[in-house]
N, C-alpha and C positions, 0 to 999 in steps of 0.2 A: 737677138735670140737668147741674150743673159747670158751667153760665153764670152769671156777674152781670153783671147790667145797670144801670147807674148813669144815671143826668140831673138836669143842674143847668144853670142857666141862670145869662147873665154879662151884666152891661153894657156891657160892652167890645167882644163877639163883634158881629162883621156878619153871620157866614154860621155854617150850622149845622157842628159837627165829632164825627167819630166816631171817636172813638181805641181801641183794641185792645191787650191785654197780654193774652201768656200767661205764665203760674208755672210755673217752674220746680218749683215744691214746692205743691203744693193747698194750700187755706185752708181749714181745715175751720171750719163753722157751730158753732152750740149744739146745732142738731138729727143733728151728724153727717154731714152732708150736705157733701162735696166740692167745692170751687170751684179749676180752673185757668184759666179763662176768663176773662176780665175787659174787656166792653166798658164804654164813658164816653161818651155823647151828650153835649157842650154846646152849647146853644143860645143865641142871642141872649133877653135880657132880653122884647124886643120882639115875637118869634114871636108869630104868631100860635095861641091854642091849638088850633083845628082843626087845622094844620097842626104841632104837637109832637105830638100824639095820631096824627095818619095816619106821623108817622116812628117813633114808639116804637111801634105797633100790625106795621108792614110788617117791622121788624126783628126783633119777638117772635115774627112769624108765621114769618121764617125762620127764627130759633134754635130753633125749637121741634122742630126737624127730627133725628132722631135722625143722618141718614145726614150731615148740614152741620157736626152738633158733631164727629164723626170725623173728616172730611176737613181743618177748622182745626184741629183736632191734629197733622194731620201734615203743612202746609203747612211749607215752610222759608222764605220770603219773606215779608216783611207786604201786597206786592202782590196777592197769591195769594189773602191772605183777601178784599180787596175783591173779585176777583175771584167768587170764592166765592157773597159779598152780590149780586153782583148780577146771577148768572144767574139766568133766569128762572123 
């Protein structure tokens, strides 16, 4: 669907972060399958797991959205994409 989703967890992290890149140039798979999207969840070491699961689950639930992947392709601001995340 042209999203990756990455998470990894730090010991160092206090608060959870969600970093965003777009490519310039897709990243194609083995399966052929196109990636310009590129979200990075890190979380503290410490999360609790309920709590990494309801953030990777809410996130999944919005990428999954055909009409949300278009509209971050054509945001020009990285504000924008938050913005994006966190309409209702």
């Amino acid at each position: 669907n042209g999203i990756l989703l990455i998470n990894s967890l730090f010991k160092e992290l206090k608060k959870n972060c969600l970093i965003f890149f777009r490519l310039e140039k897709p990243i194609l798979f083995n399966n052929q399958k196109s990636t310009d999207i590129i979200f990075a969840l890190l979380t503290p070491n410490n999360i609790e797991t309920s709590n990494k699961l309801q953030i990777l689950a809410k996130l999944t639930r919005i990428l999954k959205s055909p009409n949300i992947r278009k509209e971050i392709k054509g945001v020009k601001k990285p504000e924008d994409v938050l913005a994006l995340l966190l309409l209702p």
